[in-house]
C-alpha positions as CSV (number, residue, x, y, z in Angstrom):
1,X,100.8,118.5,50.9
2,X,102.3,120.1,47.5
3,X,106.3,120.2,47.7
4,X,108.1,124.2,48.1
5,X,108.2,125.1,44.3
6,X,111.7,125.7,43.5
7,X,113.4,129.3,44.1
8,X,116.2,130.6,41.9
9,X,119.0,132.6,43.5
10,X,121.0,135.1,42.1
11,X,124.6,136.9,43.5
12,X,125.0,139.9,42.7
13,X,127.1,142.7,43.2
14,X,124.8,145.6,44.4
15,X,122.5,143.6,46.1
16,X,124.3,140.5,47.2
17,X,121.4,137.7,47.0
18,X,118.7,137.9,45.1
19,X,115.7,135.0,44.9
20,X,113.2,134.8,42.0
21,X,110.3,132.1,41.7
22,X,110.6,129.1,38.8
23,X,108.3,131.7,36.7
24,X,110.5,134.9,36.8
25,X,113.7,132.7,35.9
26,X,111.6,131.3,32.6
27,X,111.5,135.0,31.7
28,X,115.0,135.2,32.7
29,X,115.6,132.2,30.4
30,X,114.1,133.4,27.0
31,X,116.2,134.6,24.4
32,X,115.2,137.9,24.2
33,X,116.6,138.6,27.9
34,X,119.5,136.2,27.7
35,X,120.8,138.5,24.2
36,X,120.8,141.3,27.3
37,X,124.0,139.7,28.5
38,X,126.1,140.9,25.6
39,X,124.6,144.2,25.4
40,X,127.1,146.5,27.5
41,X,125.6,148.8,29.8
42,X,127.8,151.7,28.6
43,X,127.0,152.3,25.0
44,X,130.3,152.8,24.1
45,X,131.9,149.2,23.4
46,X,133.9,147.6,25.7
47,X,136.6,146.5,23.5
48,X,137.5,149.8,22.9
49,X,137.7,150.5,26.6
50,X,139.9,147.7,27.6
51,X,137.9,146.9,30.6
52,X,134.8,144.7,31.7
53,X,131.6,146.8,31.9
54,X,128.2,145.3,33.4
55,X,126.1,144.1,30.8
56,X,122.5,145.0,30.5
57,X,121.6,141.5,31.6
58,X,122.8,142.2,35.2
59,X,121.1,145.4,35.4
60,X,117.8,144.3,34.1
61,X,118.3,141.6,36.4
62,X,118.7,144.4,39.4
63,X,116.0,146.4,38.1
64,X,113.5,143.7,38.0
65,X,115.3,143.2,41.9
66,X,114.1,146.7,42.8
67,X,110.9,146.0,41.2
68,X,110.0,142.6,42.8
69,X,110.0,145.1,46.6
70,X,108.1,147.4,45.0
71,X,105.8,145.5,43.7
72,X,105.5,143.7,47.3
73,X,103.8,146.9,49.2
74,X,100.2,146.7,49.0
75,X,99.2,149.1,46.6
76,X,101.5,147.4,44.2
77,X,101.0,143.8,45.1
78,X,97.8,143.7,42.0
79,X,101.1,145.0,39.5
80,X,103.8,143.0,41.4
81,X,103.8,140.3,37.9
82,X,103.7,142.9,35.1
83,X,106.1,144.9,37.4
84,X,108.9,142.6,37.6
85,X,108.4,141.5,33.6
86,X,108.3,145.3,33.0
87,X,112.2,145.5,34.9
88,X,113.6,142.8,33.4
89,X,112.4,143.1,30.2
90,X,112.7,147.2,30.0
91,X,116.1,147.3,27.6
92,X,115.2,144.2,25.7
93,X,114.7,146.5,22.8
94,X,118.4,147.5,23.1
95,X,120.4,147.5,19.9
96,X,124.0,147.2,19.9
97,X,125.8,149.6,21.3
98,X,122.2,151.3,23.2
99,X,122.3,154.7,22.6
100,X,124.7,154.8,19.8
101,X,122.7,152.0,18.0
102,X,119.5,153.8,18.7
103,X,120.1,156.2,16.5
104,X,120.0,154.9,13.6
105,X,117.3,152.6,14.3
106,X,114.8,155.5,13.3
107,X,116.9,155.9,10.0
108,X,117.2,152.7,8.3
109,X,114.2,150.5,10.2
110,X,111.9,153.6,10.7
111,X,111.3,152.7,14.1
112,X,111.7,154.2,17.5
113,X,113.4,152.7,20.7
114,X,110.4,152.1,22.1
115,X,108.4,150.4,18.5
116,X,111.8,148.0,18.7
117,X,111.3,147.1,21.9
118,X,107.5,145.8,20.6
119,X,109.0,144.0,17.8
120,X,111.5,142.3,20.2
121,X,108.7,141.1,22.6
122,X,105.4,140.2,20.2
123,X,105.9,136.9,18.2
124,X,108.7,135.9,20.5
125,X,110.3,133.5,23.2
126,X,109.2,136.1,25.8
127,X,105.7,136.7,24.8
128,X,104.8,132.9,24.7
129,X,106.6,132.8,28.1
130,X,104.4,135.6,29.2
131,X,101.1,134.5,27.9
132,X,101.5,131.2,29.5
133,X,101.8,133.2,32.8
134,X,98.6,135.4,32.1
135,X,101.2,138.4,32.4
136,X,99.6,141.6,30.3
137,X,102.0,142.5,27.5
138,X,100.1,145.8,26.6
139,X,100.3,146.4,30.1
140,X,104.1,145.9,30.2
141,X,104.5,147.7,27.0
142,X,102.6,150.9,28.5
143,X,104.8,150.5,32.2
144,X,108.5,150.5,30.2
145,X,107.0,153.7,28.1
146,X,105.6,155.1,31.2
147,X,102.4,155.5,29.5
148,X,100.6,153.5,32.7
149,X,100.8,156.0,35.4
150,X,101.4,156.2,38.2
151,X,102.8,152.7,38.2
152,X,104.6,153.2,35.3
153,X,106.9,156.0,37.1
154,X,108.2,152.7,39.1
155,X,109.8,151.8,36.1
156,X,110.0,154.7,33.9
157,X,109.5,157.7,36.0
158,X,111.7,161.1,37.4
159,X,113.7,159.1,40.2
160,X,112.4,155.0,38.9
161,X,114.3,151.8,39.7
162,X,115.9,151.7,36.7
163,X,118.0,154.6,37.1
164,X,118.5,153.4,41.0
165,X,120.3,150.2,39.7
166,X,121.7,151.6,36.4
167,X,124.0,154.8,38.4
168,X,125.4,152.4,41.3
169,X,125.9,149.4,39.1
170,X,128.1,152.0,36.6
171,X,129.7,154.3,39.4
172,X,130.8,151.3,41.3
173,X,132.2,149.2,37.8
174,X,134.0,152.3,37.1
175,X,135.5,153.4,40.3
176,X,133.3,156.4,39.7
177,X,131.4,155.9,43.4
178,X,133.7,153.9,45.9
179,X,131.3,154.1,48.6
180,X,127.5,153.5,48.0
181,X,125.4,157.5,48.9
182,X,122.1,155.2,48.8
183,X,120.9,152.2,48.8
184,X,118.5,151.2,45.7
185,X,116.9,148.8,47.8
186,X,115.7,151.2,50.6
187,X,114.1,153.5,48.0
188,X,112.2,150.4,46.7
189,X,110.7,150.2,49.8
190,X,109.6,153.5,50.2
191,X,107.5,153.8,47.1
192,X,104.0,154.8,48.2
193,X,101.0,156.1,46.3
194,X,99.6,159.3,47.7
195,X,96.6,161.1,46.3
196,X,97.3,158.8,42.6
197,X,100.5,160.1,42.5
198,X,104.3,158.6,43.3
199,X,105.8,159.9,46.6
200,X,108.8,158.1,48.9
201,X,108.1,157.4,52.7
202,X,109.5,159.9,55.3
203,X,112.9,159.7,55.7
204,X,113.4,159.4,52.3
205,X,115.7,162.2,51.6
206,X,118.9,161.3,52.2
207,X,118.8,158.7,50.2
208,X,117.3,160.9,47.7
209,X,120.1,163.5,47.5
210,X,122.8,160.6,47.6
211,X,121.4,159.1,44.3
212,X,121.0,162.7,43.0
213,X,125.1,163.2,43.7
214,X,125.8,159.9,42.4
215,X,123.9,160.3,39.0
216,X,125.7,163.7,38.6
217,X,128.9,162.1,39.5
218,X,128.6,159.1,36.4
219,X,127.2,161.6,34.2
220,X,130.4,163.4,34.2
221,X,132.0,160.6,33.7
222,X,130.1,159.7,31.2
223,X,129.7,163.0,29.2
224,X,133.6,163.3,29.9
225,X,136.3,163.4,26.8
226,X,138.0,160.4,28.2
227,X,134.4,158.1,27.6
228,X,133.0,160.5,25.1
229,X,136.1,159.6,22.8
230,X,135.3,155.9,21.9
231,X,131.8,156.6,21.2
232,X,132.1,160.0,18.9
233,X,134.3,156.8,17.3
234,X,131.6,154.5,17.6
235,X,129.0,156.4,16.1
236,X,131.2,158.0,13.4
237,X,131.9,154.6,12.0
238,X,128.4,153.6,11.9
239,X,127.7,156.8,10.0
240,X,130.2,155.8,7.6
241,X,128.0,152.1,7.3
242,X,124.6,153.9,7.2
243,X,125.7,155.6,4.0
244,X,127.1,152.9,2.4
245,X,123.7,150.6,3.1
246,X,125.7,148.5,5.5
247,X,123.0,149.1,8.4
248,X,120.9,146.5,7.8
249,X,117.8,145.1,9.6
250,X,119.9,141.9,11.2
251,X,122.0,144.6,12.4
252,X,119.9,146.3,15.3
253,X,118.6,142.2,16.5
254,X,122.9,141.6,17.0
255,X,124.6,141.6,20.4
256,X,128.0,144.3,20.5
257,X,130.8,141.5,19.2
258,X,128.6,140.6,16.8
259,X,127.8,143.7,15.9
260,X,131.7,145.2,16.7
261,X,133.4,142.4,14.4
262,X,131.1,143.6,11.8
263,X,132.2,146.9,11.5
264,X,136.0,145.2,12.1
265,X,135.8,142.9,8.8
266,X,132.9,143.6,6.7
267,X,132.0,147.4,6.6
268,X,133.3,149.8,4.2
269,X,137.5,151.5,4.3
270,X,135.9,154.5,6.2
271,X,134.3,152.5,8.7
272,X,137.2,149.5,9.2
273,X,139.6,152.0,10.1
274,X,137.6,153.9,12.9
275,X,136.9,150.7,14.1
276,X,140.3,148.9,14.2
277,X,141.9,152.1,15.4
278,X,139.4,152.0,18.8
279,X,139.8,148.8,18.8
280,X,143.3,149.2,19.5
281,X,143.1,151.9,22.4
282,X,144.0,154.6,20.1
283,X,141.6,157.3,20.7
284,X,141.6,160.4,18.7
285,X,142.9,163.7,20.6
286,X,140.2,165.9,22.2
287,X,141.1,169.2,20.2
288,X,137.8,170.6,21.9
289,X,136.4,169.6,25.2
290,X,133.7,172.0,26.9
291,X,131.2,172.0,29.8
292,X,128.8,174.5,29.3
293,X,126.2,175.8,31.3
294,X,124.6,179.1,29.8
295,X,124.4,177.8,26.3
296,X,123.4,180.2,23.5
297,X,120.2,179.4,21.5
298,X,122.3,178.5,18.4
299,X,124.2,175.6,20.5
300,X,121.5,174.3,22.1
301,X,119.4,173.8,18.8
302,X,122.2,172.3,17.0
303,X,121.9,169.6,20.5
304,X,118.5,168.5,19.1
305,X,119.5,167.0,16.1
306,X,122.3,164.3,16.3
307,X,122.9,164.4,12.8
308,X,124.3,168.0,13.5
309,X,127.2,166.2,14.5
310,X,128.3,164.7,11.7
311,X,127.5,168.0,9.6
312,X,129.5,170.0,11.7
313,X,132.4,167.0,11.4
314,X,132.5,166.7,7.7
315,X,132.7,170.5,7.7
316,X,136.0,170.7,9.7
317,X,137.0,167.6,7.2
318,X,136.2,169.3,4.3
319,X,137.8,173.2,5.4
320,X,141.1,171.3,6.7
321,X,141.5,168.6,4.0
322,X,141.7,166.0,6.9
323,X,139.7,162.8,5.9
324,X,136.3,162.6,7.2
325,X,137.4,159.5,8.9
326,X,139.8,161.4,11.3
327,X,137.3,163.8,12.5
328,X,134.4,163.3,14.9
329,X,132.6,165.9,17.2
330,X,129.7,165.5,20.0
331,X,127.5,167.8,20.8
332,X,124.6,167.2,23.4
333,X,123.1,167.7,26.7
334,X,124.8,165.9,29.3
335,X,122.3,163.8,32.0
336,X,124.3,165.4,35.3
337,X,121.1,167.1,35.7
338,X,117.8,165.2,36.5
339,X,114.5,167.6,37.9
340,X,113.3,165.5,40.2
341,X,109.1,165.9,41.5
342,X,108.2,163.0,43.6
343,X,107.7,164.5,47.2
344,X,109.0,162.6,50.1
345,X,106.1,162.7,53.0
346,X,106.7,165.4,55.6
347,X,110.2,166.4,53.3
348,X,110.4,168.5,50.0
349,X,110.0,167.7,46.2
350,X,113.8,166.6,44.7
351,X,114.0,169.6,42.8
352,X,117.7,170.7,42.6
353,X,118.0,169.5,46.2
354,X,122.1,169.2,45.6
355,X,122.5,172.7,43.7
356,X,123.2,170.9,40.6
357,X,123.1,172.8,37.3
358,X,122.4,171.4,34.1
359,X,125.2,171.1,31.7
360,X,126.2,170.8,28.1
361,X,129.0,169.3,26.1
362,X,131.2,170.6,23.2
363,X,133.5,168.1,22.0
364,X,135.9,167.4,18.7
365,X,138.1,165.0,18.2
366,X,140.2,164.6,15.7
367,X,143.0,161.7,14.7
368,X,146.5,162.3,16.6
369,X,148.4,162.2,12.9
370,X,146.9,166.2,12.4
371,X,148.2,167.6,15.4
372,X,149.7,170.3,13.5
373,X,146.6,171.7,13.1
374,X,144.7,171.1,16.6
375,X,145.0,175.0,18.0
376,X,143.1,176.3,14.4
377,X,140.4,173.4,14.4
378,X,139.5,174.3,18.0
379,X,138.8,178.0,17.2
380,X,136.9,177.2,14.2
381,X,135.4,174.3,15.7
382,X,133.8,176.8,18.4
383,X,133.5,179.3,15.9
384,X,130.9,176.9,14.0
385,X,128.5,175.8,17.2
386,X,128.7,179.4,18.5
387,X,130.8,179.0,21.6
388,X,132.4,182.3,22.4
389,X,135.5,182.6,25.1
């Protein structure tokens, strides 16, 4: 008679207990997931928000959670291994400060999110961890890129459990969601395959729309001038590093201090003073802050390219004689709005089942010391991205 193999059990504060087997915890264990836990899950840094945000440890963590009952139902049970290592490892290609970070990983590594991620698995902790458990990396590589369907819309799909466990896990940090309008868990379970194609269990629905108002919720929290603030910040000082050849390869494997203390102490004038000034819960003034939702073509092509940003910042700099330091604009389509097609059986497809309309952010801020010029910035600051009254 062979002992119980040892279980692992986890608190946490979505799901309250969760159990993983001796195998998933070594994956837990490697490096590659352990850097996770000082990788915020809101890109922009927590020391410039003065408060503790989850870290993309505990939601990788969850989302390999919401895997694990996916990956229980029969049709997924053949999956249920590169389905929980596909959850838990699905940011582990996150550089500091996600989103921000991102950005310039194409720039100065000339690699995408997703060829990162590769490089973070392949020659690793993780992938001798994985190997030893027969566990398919290509496999996992294809479910995290979605490129494995329909499975791969568990993990990377229109409504997948990533985004189940990423918008509760934020909204409840934040005070955004005070009471739970799903449960994550309950839309694990209803996960079915009909006709090769995802679809939820009857009854799914309410769950459906309560996750729909909850992601539209956080993403005007997120997309808001109070958030937005610190990371126009952010990203303006890494800009500032990126020209100067500060943005180097070590810099996208580091974990937010690491990679926040650098910009503090090493980086150029430009970039040290952003940063310090963050740092110290001092945000620039929103001079601009709009939600649009009928966007004229010029606006919405000047979304597509983030570098826009900075263009249209060092124009106010240069028109208003205000360093480009001060200045810093965002300009992008928020997330509020999510088209949803995965039908629910005997219910409707997702499909703008709350009413909500997409929208679009307008935002410049500019340092608190130039006030004296806010009223004329904000007309030519619209002026520039083709916002009329």
């Amino acid at each position: 008679m062979t002992p119980d193999r040892p279980l692992f059990l986890q608190k946490d504060t979505l799901y309250g207990e969760m159990i993983f087997s001796q195998e998933e915890q070594r994956i837990i264990d490697t490096p590659q997931i352990q850097r996770l836990s000082d990788i915020s899950l809101s890109a922009v840094p927590p020391i410039t928000l003065g408060m503790q945000i989850p870290s993309r440890l505990e939601h990788s963590i969850g989302v390999a959670h919401l895997a694990k009952i996916v990956g229980l139902k029969p049709e997924f049970t053949r999956y249920s291994k590169e389905l929980f290592t596909a959850g838990i490892a699905h940011d582990v290609g996150s550089p500091p400060f996600s989103h921000l970070g991102e950005a310039f990983l194409q720039k100065v590594l000339g690699v995408t999110h997703e060829q990162f991620a590769e490089t973070m698995i392949f020659n690793s902790e993780l992938s001798d961890e994985l190997k030893i458990q027969e566990i398919d990396i290509n496999k996992v590589l294809m479910m995290i890129n979605g490129h494995f369907k329909p499975i791969s819309d568990v993990i990377a799909g229109s409504m997948d459990v990533d985004n189940l466990d990423n918008i509760q896990r934020y909204g409840k940090a934040m005070g955004i969601i005070q009471t739970p309008l799903y449960s994550g868990e309950r839309l694990a379970r209803s996960f079915i395959l009909l006709n090769e194609s995802m679809a939820l269990e009857e009854g799914s629905g309410v769950d459906m729309s309560g996750w729909l108002e909850s992601r539209h919720r956080v993403y005007q929290y997120v997309f808001s001038a109070k958030n937005q603030v610190m990371g126009a910040m952010t990203r303006r000082a890494l800009q500032f590093a990126y020209e100067e050849g500060e943005l180097r390869e070590e810099f996208f494997y580091w974990t937010d201090i690491q990679a926040y203390s650098y910009l503090l102490g090493d980086c150029n004038p430009k970039t040290r003073r952003i940063a310090q000034t963050a740092a110290n819960k001092q945000p620039y003034i929103a001079v601009t802050d709009l939600v649009i939702t009928n966007p004229e073509n010029r606006f919405i092509e000047l979304c597509k390219d983030g570098d826009n940003r900075e263009i249209v910042a060092d124009s106010i700099s240069e028109e208003f004689s205000i360093p480009r330091e001060d200045v810093c604009v965002y300009l992008g389509k928020s997330r509020n709005y999510r088209s949803v097609h995965i039908p629910v059986i005997n219910g409707n497809e997702a499909s703008n089942i709350n009413g909500i309309k997409q929208e679009w952010t307008a935002q410049a801020f500019v340092h608190p010391e130039h006030h004296s010029k806010f009223n004329i910035i904000n007309e030519v600051f619209r002026s520039k991205v083709g916002i009329s009254d």
